[in-house]
C-alpha positions as CSV (number, residue, x, y, z in Angstrom):
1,X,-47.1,3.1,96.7
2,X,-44.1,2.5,98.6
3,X,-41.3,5.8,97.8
4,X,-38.5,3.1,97.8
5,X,-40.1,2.1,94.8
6,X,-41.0,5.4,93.5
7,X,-37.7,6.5,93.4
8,X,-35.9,3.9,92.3
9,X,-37.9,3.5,89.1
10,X,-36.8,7.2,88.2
11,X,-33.7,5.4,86.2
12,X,-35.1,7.2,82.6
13,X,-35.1,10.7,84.7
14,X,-32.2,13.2,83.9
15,X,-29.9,13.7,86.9
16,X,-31.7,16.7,87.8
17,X,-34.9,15.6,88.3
18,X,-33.9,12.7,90.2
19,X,-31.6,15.2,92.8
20,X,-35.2,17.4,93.0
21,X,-37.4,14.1,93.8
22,X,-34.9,13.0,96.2
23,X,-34.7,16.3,97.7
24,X,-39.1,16.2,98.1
25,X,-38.8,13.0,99.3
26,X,-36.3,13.8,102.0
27,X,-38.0,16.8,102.9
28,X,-40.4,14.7,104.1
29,X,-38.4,12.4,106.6
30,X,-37.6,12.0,109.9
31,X,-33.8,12.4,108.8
32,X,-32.4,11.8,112.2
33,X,-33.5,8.0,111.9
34,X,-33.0,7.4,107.9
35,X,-29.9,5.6,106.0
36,X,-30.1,6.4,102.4
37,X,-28.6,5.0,100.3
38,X,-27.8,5.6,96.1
39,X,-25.7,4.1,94.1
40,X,-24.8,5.3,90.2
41,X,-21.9,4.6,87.9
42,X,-19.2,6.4,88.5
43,X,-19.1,8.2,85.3
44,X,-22.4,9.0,86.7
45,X,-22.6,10.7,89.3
46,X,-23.9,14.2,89.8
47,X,-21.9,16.5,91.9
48,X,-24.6,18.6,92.6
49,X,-26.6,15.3,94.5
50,X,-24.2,15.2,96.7
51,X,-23.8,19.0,97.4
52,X,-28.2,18.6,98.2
53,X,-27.5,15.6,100.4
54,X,-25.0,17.6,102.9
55,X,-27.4,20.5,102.8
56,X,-30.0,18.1,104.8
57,X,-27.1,16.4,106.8
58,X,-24.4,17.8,109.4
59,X,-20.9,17.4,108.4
60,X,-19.2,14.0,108.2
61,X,-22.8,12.4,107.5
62,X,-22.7,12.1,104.2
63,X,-20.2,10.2,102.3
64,X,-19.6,8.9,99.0
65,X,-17.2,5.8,98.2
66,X,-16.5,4.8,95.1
67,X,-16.5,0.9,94.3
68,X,-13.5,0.2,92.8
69,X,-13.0,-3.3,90.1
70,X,-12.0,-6.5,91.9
71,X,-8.4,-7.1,92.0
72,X,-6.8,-10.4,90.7
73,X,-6.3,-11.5,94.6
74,X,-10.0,-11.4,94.5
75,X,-10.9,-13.1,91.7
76,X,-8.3,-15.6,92.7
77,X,-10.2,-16.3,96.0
78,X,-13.3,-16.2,94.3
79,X,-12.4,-19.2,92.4
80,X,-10.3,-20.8,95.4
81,X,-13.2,-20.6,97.1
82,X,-15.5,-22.5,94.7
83,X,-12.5,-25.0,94.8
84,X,-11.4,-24.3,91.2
85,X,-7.7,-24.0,90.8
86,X,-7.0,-20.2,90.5
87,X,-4.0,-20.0,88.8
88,X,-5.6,-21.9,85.9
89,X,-8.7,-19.7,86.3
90,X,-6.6,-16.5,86.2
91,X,-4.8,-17.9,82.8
92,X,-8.3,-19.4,81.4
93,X,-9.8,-16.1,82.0
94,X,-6.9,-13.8,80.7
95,X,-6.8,-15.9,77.5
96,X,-10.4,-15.6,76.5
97,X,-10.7,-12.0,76.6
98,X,-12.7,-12.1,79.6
99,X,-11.0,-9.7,82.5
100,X,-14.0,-7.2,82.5
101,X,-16.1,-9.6,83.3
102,X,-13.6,-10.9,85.8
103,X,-13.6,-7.6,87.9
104,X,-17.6,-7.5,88.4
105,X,-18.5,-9.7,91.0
106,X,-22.3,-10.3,89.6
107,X,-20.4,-11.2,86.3
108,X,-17.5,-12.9,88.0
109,X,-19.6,-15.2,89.5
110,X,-21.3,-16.2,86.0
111,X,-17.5,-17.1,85.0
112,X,-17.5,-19.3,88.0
113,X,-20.9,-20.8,87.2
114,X,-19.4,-21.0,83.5
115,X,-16.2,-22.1,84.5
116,X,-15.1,-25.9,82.4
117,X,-17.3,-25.1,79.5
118,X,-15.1,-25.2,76.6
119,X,-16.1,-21.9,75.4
120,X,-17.0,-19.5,78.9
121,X,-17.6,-16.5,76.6
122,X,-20.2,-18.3,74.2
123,X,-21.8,-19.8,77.8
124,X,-22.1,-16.0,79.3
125,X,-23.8,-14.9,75.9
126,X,-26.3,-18.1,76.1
127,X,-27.0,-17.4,79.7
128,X,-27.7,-13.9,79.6
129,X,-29.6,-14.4,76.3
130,X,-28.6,-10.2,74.8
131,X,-30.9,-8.5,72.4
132,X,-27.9,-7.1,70.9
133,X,-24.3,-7.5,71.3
134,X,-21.8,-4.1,70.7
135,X,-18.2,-4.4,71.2
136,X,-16.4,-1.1,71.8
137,X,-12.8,-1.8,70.2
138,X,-9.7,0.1,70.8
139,X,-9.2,2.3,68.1
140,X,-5.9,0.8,66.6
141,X,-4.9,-2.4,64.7
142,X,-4.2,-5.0,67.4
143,X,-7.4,-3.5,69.2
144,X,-9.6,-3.7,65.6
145,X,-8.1,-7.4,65.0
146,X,-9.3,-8.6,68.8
147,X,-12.4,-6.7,68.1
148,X,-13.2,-9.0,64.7
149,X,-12.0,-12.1,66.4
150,X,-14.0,-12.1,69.3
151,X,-17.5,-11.0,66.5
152,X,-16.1,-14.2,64.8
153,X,-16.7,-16.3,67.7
154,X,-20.0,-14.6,68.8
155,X,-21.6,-14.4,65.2
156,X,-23.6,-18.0,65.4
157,X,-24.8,-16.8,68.9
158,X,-26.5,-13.5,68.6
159,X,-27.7,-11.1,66.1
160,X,-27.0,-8.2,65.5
161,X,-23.7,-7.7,66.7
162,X,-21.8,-4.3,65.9
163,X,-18.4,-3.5,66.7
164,X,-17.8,0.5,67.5
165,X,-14.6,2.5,67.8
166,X,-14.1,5.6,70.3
167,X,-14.4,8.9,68.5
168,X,-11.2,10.1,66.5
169,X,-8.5,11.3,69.3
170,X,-9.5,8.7,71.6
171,X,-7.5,5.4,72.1
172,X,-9.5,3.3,74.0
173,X,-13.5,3.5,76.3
174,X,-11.7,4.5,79.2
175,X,-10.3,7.6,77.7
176,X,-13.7,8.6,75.8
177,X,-15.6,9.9,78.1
């Protein structure tokens, strides 16, 4: 079996595990002619992979980057370049709740596909067709009431939908970590 795709089914492995079957696998490379490369969420990311990775490497041969959201410029371009106008695109997008997909470029570019439908959000859901929907709300009133109104509009579409708050002393997902 090929060990590209030995190791990259090891996605149900704890971090651990994955940084000792990298490490067995490495061990049995002609390093000076291999590019490796892993990618990981961000929140993801064990430390301790990349402390391994620069034991087998020199200095300076081992970096990490973190992919950072698209910026509005970008998704402006993006849409510009699909010959949509992009300062309706920016407003269309802003007004229906959709910047996180906005910042993704795989779900960007559904946005673009979706783009003139008169409901984007409803087209996303039918396209990618979810088991289950969750929607993580802010944890506050005006977050709670966007929360409801966008299950409203999602209800006829998929089942079962569930709306979740971050745990008490957290505002929003980016601060529940």
């Amino acid at each position: 079996m090929d060990r590209r795709a030995q190791i990259g089914r090891c996605t149900n492995l704890r971090p651990a595990q994955v940084i000792l079957q990298i490490e067995e696998e490495l061990g049995r490379c002609p390093l000076d002619r291999l590019m490796l490369r892993i990618a990981c969420g961000t929140a993801d990311w064990p430390h301790s992979l990349e402390k391994a990775l620069n034991g087998f490497w020199e200095d300076g041969n081992v970096g990490v980057y973190e992919l950072l959201p698209l910026r509005r410029r970008d998704v402006r371009a993006a849409a510009e370049a699909e010959g949509i106008d992009p300062d309706q695109f920016v407003e269309d997008v802003g007004r229906r709740g959709a910047p996180p997909l906005a910042i993704k470029p795989v779900t960007l570019r559904m946005l673009i596909n979706l783009y003139g439908q008169v409901d984007m959000l409803a087209g996303l859901v039918r396209m990618l067709r979810p088991d289950e929907v969750v929607i993580v709300a802010d944890a506050d009133a005006p977050g709670r009431s966007g929360a409801e109104r966008l299950a409203c509009r999602l209800r006829p579409l998929v089942r079962p939908l569930k709306i979740v708050e971050p745990p008490a002393g957290h505002k929003d997902l980016r601060a529940w970590r």
